[in-house]
N, C-alpha and C positions, 0 to 999 in steps of 0.2 A: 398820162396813163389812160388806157382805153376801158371801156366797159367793163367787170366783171366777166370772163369766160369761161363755164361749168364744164366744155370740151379742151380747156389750158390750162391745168393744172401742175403743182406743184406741192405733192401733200408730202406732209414732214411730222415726226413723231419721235421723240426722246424717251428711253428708261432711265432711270440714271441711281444714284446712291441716297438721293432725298430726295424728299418732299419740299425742301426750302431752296427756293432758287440760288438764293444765294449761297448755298454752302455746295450743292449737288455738280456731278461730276458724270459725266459722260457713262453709259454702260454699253448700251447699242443705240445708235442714231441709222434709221428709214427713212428714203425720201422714195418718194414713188411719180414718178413722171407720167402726167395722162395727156397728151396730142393727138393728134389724128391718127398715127403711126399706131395708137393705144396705151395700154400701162406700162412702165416699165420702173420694176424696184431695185431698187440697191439699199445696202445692209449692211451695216459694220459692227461688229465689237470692240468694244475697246475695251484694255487694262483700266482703270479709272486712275491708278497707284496707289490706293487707298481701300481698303477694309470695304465691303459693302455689307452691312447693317442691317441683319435678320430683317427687318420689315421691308425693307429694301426688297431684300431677298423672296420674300412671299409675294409682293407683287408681281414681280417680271421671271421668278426662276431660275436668277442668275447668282451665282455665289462666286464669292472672290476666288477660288481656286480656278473654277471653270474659265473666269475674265484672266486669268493673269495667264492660263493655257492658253488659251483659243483667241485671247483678244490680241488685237493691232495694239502701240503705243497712240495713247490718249492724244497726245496733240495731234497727231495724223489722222485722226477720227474727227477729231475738235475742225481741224484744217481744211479736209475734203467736202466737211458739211457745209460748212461756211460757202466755200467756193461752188460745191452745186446751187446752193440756192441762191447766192449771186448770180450764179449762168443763168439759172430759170428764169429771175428780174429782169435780165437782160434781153433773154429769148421771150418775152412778152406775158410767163405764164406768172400766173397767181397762187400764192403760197397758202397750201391749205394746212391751218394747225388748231387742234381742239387742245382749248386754252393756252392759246397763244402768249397768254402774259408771262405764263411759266415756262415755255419751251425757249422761246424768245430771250426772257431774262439771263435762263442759265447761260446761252450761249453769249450774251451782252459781259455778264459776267467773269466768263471763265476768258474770252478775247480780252476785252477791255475797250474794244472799238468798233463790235458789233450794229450796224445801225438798218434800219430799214429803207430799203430804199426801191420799190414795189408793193404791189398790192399784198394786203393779206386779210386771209379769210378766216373767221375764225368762226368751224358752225356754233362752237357753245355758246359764244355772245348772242350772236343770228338769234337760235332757238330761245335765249333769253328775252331778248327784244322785242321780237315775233309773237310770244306765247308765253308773257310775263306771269301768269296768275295760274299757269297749268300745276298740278300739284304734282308732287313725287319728285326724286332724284333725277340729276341730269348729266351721270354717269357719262362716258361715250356708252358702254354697254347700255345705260337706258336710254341713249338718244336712238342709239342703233333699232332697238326694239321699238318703240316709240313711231321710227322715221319706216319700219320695214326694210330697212338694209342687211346685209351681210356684215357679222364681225366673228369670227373662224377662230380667231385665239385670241381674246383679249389680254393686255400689254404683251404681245408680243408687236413691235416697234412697227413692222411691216405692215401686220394685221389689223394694226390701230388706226397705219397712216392711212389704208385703203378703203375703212370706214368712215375716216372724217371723210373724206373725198366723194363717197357714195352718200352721205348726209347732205353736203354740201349741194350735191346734183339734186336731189332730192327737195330739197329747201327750197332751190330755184325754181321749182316746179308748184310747189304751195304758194310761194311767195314770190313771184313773178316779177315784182313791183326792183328787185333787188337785181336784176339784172338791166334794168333801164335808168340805174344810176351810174353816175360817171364811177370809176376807182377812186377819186376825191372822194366824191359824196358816199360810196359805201364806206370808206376806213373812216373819216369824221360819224358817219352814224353808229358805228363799232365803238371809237375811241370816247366818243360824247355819252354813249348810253352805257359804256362799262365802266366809265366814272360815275356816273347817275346812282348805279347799282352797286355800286362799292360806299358812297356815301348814305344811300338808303341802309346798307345794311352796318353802317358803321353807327348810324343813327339807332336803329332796332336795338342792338348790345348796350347803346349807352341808355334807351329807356328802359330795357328790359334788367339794367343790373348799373347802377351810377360808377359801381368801381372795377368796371370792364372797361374803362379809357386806354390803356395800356393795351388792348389787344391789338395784332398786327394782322390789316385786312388789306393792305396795298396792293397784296399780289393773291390771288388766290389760288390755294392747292390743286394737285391732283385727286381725285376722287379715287 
């Protein structure tokens, strides 16, 4: 794999029926293709087949009557994602996802033999890494704010994907340093520092409370 390319993109964004990867189910999946050619999105709804669950619901604005209207059947949503972002691996672009662990997951999940096999970029790691001690939330809306980019509707699938993607361009410009790593050495800086940071913070809970060991920090939420 070649360098990190902020003009080869590949940004991808899920809504889905939860917050736990492991249970969550497709609502609308965006992938937005950025190349020379420019941006280009694509957009699906899908049925989920399953109830989507008032909180659900106030995030993204989707209610199960409207998904079971309007939406495509769920595996043909599940199916097409899958295989674009496959093409993008292959066509050299790099997959942009804020909080990858959880977009990633569901779709690991919900296939059964989802695997990575290309670069991927993930700016909320980045901005964590980068800018460890900065205080406040790290939203995409407040990354967006933060970074000075565009976010037009927040979770809406598109609108999310196209702000990671402007974050991302953005980052490479403060942090320079991240485009003259191999795509080795940026995904091991990703994977090494988001364990890092999952162990720090599994540490904090257990000094901050001895019978908080039960808590589940493997993967972390959507904000």
């Amino acid at each position: 794999m070649s360098n990190f390319n902020p003009g080869a993109m590949l940004s991808f964004d899920l809504e889905t029926t939860s917050a736990n990867p492991l249970e969550a189910r497709i609502v609308t999946s965006a992938i937005v293709r950025i190349d020379a050619s420019g941006a280009s999105p694509w957009e699906k709804m899908a049925d989920p087949g399953v109830e989507i669950p008032e909180a659900a619901q106030k995030v993204h604005g989707i209610t199960t009557e409207k998904a079971r209207e309007e939406g495509e059947p769920h595996e043909e949503v599940l199916k097409a994602t899958v295989e674009r972002i496959r093409q993008g691996w292959e066509d050299g672009l790099s997959l942009i996802v804020f909080n990858a662990a959880y977009d990633l997951t569901v779709l690991r999940h919900l296939t059964g033999n989802f695997t990575v096999t290309g670069t991927v970029y993930d700016p909320f790691v980045i901005d964590k890494l980068k800018d460890r001690y900065r205080k406040g939330k790290r939203t995409l809306t407040d990354l967006a704010s933060h970074y000075g980019v565009r976010l037009d509707n927040a979770h809406a699938a598109t609108d999310d994907a196209l702000a990671a993607a402007r974050i991302a361009w953005k980052q490479t410009k403060i942090y320079p340093e991240l485009l003259e790593m191999s795509s080795e050495e940026l995904m091991e800086f990703q994977a090494v520092g988001y364990y890092e940071m999952q162990m720090e913070f599994r540490r904090y809970l257990e000094n901050r409370d001895r019978d908080s060991s039960d808590v589940h920090t493997a993967w972390p939420m959507r904000g």
